[in-house]
MARMAR-611127 format. One line per field, with one value per atom (N, C-alpha, C): residue in three letters; chain; atom name; x, y, z. Coordinates in pm, whole numbers, plus 50000, padded with zeros to 5 digits. Example, Ala and Ser with C-alpha at 12.3 -4.5 7.8 and 13.67 -1.06 7.14 Angstrom:
residuo (Ala;Ala;Ala;Ser;Ser;Ser);
cadena (A;A;A;A;A;A);
atomo (N;CA;C;N;CA;C);
u (51319;51230;51320;51285;51367;51290);
v (49431;49550;49670;49775;49894;50003);
w (50780;50780;50780;50708;50714;50787);
END
This chain:
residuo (Unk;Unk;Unk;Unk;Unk;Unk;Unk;Unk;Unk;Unk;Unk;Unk;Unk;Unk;Unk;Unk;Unk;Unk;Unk;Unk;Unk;Unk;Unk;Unk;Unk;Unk;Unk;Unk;Unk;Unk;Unk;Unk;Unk;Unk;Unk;Unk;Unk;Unk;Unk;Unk;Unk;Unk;Unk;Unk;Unk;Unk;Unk;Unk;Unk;Unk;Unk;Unk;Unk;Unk;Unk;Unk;Unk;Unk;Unk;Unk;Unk;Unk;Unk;Unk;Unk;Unk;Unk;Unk;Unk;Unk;Unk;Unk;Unk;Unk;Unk;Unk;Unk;Unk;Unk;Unk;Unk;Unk;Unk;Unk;Unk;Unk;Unk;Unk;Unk;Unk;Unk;Unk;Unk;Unk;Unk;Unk;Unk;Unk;Unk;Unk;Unk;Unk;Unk;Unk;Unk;Unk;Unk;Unk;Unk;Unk;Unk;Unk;Unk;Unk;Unk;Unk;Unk;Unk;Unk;Unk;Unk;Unk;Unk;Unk;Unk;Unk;Unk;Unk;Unk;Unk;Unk;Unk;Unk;Unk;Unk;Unk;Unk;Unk;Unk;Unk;Unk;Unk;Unk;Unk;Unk;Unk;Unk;Unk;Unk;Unk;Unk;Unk;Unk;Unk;Unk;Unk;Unk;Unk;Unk;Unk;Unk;Unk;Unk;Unk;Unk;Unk;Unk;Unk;Unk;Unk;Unk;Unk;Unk;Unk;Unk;Unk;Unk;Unk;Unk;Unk;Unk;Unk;Unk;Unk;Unk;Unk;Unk;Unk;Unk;Unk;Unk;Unk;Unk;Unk;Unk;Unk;Unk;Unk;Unk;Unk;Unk;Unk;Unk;Unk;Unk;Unk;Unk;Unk;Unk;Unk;Unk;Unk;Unk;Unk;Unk;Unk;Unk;Unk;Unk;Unk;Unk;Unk;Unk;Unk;Unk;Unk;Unk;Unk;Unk;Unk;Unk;Unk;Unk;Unk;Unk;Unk;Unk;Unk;Unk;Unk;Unk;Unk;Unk;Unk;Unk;Unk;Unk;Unk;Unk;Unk;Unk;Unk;Unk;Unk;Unk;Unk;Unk;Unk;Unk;Unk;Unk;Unk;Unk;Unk;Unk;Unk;Unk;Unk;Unk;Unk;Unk;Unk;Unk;Unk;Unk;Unk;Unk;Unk;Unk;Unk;Unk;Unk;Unk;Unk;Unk;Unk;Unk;Unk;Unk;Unk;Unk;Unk;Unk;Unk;Unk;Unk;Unk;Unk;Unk;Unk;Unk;Unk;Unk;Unk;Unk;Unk;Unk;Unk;Unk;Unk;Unk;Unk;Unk;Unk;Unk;Unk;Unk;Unk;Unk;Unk;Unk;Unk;Unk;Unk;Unk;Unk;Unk;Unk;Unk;Unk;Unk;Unk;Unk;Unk;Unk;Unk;Unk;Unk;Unk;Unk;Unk;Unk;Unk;Unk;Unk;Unk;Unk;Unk;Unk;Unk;Unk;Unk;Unk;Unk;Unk;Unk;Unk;Unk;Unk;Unk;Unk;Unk;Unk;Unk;Unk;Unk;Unk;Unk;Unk;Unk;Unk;Unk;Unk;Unk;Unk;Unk;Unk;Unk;Unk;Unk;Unk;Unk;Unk;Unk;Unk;Unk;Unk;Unk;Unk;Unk;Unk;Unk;Unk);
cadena (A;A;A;A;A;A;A;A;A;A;A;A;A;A;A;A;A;A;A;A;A;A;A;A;A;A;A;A;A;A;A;A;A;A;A;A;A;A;A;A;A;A;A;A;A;A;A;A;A;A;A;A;A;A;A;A;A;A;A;A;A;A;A;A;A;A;A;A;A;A;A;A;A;A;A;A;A;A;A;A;A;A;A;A;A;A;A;A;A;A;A;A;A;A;A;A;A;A;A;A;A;A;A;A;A;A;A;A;A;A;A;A;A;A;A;A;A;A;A;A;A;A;A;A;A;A;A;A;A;A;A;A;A;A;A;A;A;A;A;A;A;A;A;A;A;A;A;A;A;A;A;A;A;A;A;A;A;A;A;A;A;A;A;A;A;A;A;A;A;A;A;A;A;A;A;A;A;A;A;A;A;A;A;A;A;A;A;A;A;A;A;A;A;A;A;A;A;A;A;A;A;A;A;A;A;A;A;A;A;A;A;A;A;A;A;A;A;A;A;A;A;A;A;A;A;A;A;A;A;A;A;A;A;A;A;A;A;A;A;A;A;A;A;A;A;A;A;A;A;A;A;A;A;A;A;A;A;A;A;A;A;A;A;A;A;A;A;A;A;A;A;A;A;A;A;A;A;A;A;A;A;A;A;A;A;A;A;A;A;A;A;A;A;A;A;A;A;A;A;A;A;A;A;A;A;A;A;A;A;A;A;A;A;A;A;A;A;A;A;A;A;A;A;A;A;A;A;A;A;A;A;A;A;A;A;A;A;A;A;A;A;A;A;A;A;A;A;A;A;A;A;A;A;A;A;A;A;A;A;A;A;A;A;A;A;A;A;A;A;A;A;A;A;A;A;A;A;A;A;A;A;A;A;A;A;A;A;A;A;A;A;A;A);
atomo (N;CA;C;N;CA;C;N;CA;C;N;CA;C;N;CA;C;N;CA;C;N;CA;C;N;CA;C;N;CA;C;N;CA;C;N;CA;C;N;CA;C;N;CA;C;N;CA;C;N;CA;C;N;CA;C;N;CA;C;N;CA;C;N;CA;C;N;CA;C;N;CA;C;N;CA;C;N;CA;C;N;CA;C;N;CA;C;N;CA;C;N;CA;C;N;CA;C;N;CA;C;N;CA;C;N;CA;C;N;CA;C;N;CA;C;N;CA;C;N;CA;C;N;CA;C;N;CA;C;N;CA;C;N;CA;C;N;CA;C;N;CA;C;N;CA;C;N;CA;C;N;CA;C;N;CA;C;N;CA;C;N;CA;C;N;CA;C;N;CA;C;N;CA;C;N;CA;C;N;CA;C;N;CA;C;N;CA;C;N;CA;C;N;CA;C;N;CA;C;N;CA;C;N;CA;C;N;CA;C;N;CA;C;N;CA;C;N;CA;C;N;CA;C;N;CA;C;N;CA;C;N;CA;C;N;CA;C;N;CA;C;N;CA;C;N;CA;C;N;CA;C;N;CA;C;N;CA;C;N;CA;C;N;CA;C;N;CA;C;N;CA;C;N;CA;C;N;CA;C;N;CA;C;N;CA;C;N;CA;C;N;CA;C;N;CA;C;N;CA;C;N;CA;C;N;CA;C;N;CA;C;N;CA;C;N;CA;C;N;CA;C;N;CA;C;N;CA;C;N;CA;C;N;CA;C;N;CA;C;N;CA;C;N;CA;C;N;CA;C;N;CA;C;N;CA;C;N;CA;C;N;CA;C;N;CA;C;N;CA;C;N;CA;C;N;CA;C;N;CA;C;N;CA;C;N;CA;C;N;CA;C;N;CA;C;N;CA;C;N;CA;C;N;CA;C;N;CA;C;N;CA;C;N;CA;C;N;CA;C;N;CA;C;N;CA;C;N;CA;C;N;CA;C;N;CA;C;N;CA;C;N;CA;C;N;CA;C;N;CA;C;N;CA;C;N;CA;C);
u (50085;50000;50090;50092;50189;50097;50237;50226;50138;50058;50042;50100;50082;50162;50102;50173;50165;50138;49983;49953;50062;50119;50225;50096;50159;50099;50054;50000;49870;50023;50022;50155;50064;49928;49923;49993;49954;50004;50167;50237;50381;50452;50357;50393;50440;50275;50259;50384;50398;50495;50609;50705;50820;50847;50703;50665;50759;50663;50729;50786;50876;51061;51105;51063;51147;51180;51007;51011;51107;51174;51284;51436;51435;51547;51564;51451;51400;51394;51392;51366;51206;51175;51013;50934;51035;50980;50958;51016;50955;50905;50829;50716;50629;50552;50432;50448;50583;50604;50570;50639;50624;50505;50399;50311;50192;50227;50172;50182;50281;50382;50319;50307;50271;50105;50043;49939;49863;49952;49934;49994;50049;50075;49973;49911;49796;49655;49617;49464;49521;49639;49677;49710;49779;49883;49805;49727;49725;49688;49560;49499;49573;49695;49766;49845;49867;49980;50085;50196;50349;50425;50402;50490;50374;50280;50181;50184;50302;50291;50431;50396;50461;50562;50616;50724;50623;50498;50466;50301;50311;50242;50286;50378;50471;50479;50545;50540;50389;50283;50147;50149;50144;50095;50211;50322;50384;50329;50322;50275;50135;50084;49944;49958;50069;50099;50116;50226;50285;50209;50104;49972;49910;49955;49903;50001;50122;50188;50323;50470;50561;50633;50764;50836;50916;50937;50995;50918;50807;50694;50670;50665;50642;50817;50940;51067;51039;50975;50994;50858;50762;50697;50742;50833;50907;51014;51070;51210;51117;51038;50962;50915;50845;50823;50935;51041;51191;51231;51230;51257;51206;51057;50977;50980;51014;50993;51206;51298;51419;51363;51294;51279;51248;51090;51050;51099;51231;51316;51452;51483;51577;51491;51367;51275;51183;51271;51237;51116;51068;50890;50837;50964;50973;51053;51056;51126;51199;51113;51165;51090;51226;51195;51130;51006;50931;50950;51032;51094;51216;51290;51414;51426;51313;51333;51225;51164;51074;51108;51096;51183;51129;51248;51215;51139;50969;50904;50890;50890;50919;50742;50711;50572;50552;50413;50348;50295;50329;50292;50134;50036;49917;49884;49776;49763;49712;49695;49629;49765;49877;50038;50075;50067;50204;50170;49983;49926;50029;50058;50069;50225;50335;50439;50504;50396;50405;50525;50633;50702;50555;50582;50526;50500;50457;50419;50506;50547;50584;50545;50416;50271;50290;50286;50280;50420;50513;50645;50664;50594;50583;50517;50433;50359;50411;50455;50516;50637;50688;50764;50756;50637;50603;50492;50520;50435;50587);
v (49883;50000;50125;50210;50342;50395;50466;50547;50734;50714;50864;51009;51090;51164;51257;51335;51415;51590;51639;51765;51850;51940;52075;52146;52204;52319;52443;52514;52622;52733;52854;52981;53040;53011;53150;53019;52877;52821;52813;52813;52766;52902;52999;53155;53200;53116;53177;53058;52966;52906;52982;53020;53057;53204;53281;53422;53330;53244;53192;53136;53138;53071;53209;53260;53419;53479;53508;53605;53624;53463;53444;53498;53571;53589;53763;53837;53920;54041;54164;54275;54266;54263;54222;54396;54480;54552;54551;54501;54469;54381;54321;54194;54244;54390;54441;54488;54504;54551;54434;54309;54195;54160;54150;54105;54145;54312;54427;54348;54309;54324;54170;54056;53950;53950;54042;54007;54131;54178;54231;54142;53966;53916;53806;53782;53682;53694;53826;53765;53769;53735;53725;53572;53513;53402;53277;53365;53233;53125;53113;52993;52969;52993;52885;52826;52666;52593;52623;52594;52713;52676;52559;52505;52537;52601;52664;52809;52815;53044;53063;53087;53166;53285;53283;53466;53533;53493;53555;53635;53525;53534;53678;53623;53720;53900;53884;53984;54085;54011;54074;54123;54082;54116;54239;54260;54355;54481;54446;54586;54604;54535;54574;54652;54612;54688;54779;54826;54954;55077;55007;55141;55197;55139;55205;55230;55204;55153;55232;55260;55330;55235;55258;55170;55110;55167;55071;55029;55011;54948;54785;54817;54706;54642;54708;54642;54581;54608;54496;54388;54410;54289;54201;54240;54078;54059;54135;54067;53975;53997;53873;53753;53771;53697;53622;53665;53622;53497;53543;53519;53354;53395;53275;53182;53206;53105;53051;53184;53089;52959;52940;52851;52704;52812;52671;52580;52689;52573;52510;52543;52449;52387;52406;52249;52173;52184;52079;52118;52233;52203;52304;52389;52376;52383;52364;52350;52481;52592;52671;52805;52883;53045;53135;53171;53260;53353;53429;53492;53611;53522;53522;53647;53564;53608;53761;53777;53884;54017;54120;54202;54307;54387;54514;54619;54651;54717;54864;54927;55111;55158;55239;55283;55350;55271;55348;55482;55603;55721;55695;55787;55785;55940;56002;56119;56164;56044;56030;56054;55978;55996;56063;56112;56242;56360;56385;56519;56499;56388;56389;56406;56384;56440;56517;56613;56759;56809;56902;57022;57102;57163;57282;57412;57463;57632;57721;57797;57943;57987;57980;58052;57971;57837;57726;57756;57762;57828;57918;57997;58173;58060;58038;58023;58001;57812;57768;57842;57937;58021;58137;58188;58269;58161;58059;57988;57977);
w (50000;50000;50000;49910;49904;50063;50098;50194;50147;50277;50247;50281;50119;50147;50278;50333;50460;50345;50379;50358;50385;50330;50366;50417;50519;50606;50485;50553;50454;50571;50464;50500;50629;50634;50820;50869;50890;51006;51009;50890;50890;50932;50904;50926;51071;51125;51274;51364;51293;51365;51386;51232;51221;51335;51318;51402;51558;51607;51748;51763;51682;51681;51728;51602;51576;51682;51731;51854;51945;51975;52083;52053;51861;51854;51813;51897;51852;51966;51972;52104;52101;52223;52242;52242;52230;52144;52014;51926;51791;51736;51850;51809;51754;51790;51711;51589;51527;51379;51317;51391;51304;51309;51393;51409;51316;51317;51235;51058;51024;50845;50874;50991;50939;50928;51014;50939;50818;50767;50624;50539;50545;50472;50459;50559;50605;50481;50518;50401;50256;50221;50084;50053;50161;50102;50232;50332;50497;50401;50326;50319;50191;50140;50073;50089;50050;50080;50034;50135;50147;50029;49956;49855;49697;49723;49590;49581;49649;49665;49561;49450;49317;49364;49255;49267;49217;49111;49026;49137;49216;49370;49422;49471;49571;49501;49340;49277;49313;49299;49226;49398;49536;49617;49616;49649;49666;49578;49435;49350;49403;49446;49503;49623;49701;49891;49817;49707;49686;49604;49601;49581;49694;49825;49950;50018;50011;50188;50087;50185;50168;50132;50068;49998;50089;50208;50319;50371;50375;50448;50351;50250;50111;50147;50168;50210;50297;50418;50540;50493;50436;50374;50305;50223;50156;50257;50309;50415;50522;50531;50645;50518;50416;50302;50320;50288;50280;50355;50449;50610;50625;50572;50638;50513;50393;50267;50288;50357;50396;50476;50565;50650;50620;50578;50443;50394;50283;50196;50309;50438;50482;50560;50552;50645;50544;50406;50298;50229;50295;50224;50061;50024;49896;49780;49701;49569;49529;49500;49491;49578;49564;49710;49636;49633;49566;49595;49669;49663;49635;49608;49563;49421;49387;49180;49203;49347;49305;49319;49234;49255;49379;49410;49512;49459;49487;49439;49491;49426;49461;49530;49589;49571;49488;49419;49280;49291;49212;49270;49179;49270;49201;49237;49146;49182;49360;49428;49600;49674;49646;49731;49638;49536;49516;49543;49579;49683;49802;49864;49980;50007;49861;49865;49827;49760;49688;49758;49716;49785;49857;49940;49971;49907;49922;49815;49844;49827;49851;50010;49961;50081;50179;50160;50249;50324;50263;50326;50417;50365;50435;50584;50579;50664;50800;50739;50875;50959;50841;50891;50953;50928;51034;51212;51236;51321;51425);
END
């Protein structure tokens, strides 16, 4: 009778594991960043199995963060991506690091964030300078 194969874990559970390894190697002040960046990775990838998550995966969610979120904000989202698909592949469970191949995504300017990183005016100048 072939043996059965053993399900790979779905990425929240292999996630939330690697999170409480981590934690122990970590300032317990910056458990809430991680906690924060892991679960902005959760309703994208939790309910998929860790060895069915693509670069082409990985790619689409990042250009998607980087229409909202700052470009170091979208940086510490794949460095935990990173982090936890390193683990993955030295605890056998996949083939290849979806990772790896995806590139570092810039934030997309849209006319909503480049209001918000306009220079200042003249007037606007005067202003704070007289405050």
């Amino acid at each position: 009778m072939p043996k059965k194969k053993t399900p790979l874990p779905l990425f929240r559970d292999y996630a939330n594991r690697w999170f409480e390894k981590h934690k122990k190697t970590i300032n317990p002040a910056s458990w809430y960043g991680y906690e924060k960046t892991l679960g902005m990775l959760l309703p994208t990838f939790g309910e998929m199995s860790i060895d069915k998550i693509r670069t082409k995966d990985v790619t689409a969610f990042l250009e998607d963060m980087a229409n909202t979120y700052s470009s170091s904000y979208v940086k510490k989202m794949r460095a935990m991506l990173y982090q936890i698909f390193t683990s993955a592949d030295a605890d056998g469970l996949i083939k290849v690091h979806p990772v790896e191949r995806a590139p570092i995504v810039k934030q997309t300017t849209t006319p909503e964030n480049e209001e918000r990183r306009r220079p200042f005016t003249k007037e606007e100048q005067k202003l704070l300078e007289e405050k």
